[in-house]
N, C-alpha and C positions, 0 to 999 in steps of 0.2 A: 514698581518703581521704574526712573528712566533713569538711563546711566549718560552720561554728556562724555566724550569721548572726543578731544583737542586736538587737530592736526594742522600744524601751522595756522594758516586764518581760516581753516575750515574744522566746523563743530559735528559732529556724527552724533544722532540720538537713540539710541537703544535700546529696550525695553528689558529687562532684567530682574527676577525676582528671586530673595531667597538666598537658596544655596548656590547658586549660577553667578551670582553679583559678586557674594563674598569671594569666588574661586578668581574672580575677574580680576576682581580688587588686587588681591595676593600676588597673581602673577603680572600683571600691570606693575607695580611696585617693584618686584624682583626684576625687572625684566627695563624699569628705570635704572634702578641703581646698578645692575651691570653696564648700561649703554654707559651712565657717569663716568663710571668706572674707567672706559676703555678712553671715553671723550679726554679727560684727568690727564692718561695715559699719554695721548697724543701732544695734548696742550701745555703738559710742564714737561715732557724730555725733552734733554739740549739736542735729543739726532732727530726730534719729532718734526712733522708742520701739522699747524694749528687747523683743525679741522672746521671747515666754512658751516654755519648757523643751516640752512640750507640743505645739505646733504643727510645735516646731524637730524635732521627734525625728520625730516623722509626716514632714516629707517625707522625710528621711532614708530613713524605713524603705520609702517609694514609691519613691525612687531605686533604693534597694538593691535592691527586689524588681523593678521590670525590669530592673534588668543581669542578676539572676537567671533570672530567662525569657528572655532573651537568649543568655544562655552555654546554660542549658539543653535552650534549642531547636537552635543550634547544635552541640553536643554529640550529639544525638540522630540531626540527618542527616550530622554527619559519620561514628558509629556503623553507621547504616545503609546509607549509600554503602561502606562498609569491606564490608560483610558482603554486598553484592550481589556487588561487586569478587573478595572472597576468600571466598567461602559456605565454605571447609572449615579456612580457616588457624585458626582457635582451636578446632578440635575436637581434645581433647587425646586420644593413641593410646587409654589405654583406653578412651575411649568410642566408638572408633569400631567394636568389633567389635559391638557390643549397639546401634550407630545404625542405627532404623529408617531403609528408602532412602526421606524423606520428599522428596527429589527429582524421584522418578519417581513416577508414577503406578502403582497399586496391581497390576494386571492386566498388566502388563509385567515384574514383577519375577519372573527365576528366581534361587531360592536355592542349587539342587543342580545337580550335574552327573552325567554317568556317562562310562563307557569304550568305549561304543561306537561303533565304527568308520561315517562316514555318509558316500554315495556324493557327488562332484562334482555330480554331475545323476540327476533319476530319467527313466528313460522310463515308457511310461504302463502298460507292468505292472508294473514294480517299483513306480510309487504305489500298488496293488491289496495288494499284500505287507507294505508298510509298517504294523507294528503296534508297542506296546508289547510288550518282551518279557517272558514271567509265568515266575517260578518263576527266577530268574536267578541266579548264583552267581558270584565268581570267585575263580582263582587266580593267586596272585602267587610265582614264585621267582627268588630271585639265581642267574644262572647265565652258569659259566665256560664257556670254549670245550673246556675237555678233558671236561668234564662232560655232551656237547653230547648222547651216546648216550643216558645216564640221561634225561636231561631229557626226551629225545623221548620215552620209553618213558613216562613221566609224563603229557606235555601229551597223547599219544594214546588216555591213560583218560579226559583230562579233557571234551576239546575236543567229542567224541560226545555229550556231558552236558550243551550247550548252556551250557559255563560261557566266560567272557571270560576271555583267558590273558594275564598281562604278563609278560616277563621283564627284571627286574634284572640289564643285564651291565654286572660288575664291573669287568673286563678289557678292557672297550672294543670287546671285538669282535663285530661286529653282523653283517657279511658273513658270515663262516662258516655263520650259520643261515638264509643264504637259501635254501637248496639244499633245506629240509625244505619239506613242501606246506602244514602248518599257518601256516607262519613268516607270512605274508604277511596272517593272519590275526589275529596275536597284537600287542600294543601292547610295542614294544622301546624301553624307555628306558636312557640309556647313562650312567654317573660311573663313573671309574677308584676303584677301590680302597675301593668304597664297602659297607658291611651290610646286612642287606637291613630293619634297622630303622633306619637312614638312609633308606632310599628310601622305606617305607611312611611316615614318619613326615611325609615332603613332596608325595610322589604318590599317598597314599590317602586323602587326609582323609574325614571322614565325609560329606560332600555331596556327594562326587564319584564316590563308592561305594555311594550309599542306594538305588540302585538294585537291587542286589544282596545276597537274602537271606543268602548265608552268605560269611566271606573265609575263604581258605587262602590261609596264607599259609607257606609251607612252604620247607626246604633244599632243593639239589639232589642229595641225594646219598643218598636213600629209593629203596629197591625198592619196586614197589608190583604185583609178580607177586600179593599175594592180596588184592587191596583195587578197590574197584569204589565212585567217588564216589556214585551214584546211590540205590544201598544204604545206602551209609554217613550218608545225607542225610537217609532215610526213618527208621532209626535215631536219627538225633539230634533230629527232631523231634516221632517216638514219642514219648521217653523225656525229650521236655522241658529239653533239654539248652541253655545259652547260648554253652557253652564247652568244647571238647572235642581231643582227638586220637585217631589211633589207634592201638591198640596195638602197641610192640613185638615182632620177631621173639624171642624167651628167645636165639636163636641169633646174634643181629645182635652187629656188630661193637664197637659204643658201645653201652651201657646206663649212664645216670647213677643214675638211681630206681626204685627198685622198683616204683612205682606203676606204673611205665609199658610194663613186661612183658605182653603176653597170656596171658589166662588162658583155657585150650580151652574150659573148661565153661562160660562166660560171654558174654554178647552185651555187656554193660555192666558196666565196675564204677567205684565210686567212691571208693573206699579201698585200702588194703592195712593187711596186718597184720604188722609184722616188731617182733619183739624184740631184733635186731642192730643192732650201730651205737651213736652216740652219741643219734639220736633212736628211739624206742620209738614202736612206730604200735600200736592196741590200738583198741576201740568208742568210748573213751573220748576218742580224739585228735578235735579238729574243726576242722585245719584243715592249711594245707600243711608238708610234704613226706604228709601220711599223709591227707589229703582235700581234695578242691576244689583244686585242683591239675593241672596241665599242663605238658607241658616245652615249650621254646621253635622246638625243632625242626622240628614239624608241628601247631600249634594251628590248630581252625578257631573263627570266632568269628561269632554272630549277627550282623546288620546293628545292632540294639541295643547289643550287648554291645561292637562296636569301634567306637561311638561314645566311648564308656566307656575305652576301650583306647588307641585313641590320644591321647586327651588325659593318659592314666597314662604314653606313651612322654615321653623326656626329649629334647628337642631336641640338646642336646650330649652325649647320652651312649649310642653309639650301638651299644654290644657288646649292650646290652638286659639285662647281669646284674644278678639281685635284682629283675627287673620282676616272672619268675616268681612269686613267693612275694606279688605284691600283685595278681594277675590275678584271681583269686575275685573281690575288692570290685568287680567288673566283670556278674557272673556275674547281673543283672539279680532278685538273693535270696538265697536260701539257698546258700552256695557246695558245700555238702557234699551237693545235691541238683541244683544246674542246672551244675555240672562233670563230667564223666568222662568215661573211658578208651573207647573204642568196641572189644573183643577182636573180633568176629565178622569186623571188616574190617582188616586190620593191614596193616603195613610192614615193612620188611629195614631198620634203619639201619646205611648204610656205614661210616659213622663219616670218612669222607672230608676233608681240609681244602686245600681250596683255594685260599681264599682270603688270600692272604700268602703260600702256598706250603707244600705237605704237612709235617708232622709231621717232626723232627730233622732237617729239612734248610734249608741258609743260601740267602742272598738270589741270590746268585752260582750261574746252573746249570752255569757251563761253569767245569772246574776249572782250567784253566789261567789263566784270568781272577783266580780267589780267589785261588791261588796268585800270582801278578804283586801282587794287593791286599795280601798277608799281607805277601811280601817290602819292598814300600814303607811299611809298618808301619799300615798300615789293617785296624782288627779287622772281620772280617766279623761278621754281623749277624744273629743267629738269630732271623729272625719272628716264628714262633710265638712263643718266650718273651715277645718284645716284647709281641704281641698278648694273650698271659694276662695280661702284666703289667698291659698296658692295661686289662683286664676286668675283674681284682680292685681297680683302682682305683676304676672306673665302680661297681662294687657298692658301694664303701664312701661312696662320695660320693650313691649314689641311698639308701641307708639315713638319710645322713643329714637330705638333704633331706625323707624321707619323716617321718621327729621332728620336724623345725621346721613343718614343714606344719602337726601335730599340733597342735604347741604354739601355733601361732599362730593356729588356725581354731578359736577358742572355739565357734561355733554346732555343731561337729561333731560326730556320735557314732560312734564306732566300733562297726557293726553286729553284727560278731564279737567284742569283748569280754565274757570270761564276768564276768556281774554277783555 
């Protein structure tokens, strides 16, 4: 509040909250009606003389202004006693992600983290060893325990490659993969029932991962008999790439898009051309399903480009459909030039679902169990559908959020909008 503060023909404005105002108030008042008082005094005894308009307002207005420096001052260190006491209690949440640490001292502050693993103690050659590591990479996949074959077959292309390995197990079970030789080596974090854009979306942020040039972030359930990371890496930064996969088997089990088939004759491509379908892909197309474009299954992503990326995943919405088709705006330019498809190095997809439990089958694996469920009149519970249900929901609700964003970030331009 502003307190307005009267001195003859001049007005003082004051800023006053609170307990500070009320104290103002109180003694302004007493501090009237004594001056009355004395004025009273003056103005009706027969030995007085009548005190001049003038002089009477002057003190007044001296009273007034040291009670004012009074409250003032006091106001000031009660303020600043508050703020030694509680330095962070009025810092309101937005500001806290953009508050510089003006606490500590400048040369102490790390911003970033990374993922790897550092020993209890060194002895004195392992300090000789000790370096930053150059050229680093990781992989991250969600992975089940039935799935445990594939996955080794995987982290055993990877882990040669000096790439840092996490696995995402969904299913809780962590024991079972002790028994491989890499296990002991890799970062295993554990939530029942969880996507694997739940887990990057909490255990990769981009500080924690700057360390590392490129993420794969990949299913488990990819062959990767004709694919070799080391290759595929040298490929993608040939070819200037920010954002990429690679290419499907024509033969694998799941194929969504076309785009994402292998092409023999090709090391790279960045489009497709199909005249089938409700969308038409042609030179003319410039943007996804028919350019700059990825599927979700095996993207890898610049340390740039999933800065980008993950602030585009949605905290609550965790199937990740419809993020595809906003991945380009990521793609650190031109999406139709810094996205595509890697053919030279490709993958088998399984097409696999494990997680909820394979394709047209219920919750329930032991039939005698459904059966007892059915007969007490409990409808058993088909997953899968549940989980598609789930995921066409997630798409319509990340569409939507994706308009109002629009509509409400006036400074924004959409880089892909033809003019």
């Amino acid at each position: 509040m502003q307190l307005q503060v009267m001195c003859g023909s001049f007005m003082i404005v004051l800023p006053f909250f609170g307990f500070t105002a009320r104290i103002f108030v109180y003694f302004a008042v007493k501090s009237w009606r004594w001056l009355s008082r004395i004025k009273n005094v003056f103005d009706g005894g027969t030995h007085g003389f009548k005190m001049k308009q003038l002089p009477f307002m002057g003190m007044v207005c001296m009273v007034m202004l040291f009670i004012v420096y009074r409250m003032t001052n006091y106001q000031f260190q009660h303020t600043e006693m508050e703020d030694r006491l509680h330095p962070f209690g009025n810092i309101k949440e937005p500001q806290v992600a953009s508050m510089k640490m003006n606490y500590l001292p400048r040369g102490i502050v790390q911003s970033s983290s990374d993922m790897e693993m550092k020993p209890l103690w060194l002895t004195s050659s392992s300090r000789l060893k000790v370096k930053v590591p150059k050229n680093k990479s990781l992989l991250a996949i969600p992975a089940g325990i039935k799935q445990k074959q594939n996955v080794d077959a995987i982290v055993q292309k990877f882990i040669s490659e000096n790439f840092t390995i996490i696995l995402f197990h969904y299913d809780g079970n962590v024991d079972g993969w002790r028994d491989l030789e890499w296990s002991n080596k890799a970062i295993h974090i554990v939530a029942q029932n969880q996507t694997k854009w739940w887990f990057a979306k909490r255990f990769l942020h981009p500080d924690v991962v700057s360390i590392y040039d490129y993420i794969f972030l990949w299913d488990e359930d990819l062959g990767v008999e004709n694919f070799h990371p080391g290759r595929y890496l040298k490929i993608m930064k040939s070819e200037n790439l920010e954002i990429s996969q690679p290419a499907l088997d024509p033969n694998s089990s799941d194929i969504h898009h076309r785009i994402t088939i292998r092409k023999r004759s090709k090391i790279v491509h960045r489009r497709v051309y199909d005249s089938r379908g409700s969308v038409k892909c042609s030179d003319a197309s410039e943007g996804p399903p028919c350019t700059g474009w990825v599927e979700g299954m095996a993207p890898v992503f610049s340390r740039y480009a999933w800065r980008c990326v993950w602030n585009l995943i949605q905290n609550d919405l965790v199937h990740g459909w419809g993020m595809d088709m906003k991945l380009g705006y990521c793609a650190q330019g031109d999406r139709t030039k810094k996205v595509g498809v890697i053919d030279s190095e490709f993958i088998f997809h399984k097409g696999i679902q494990t997680l909820g439990g394979s394709s047209a089958r219920k919750v329930s694996n032991n039939i005698h169990h459904e059966e007892s469920m059915q007969r007490r009149g409990a409808a058993a519970v088909d997953v899968r559908s549940e989980i598609r249900r789930q995921s066409t929901s997630e798409l319509q609700i990340f569409g939507q959020r994706w308009d109002h964003a629009i509509r409400e970030d006036k400074d924004w331009v959409d880089p892909f909008q033809r003019s």
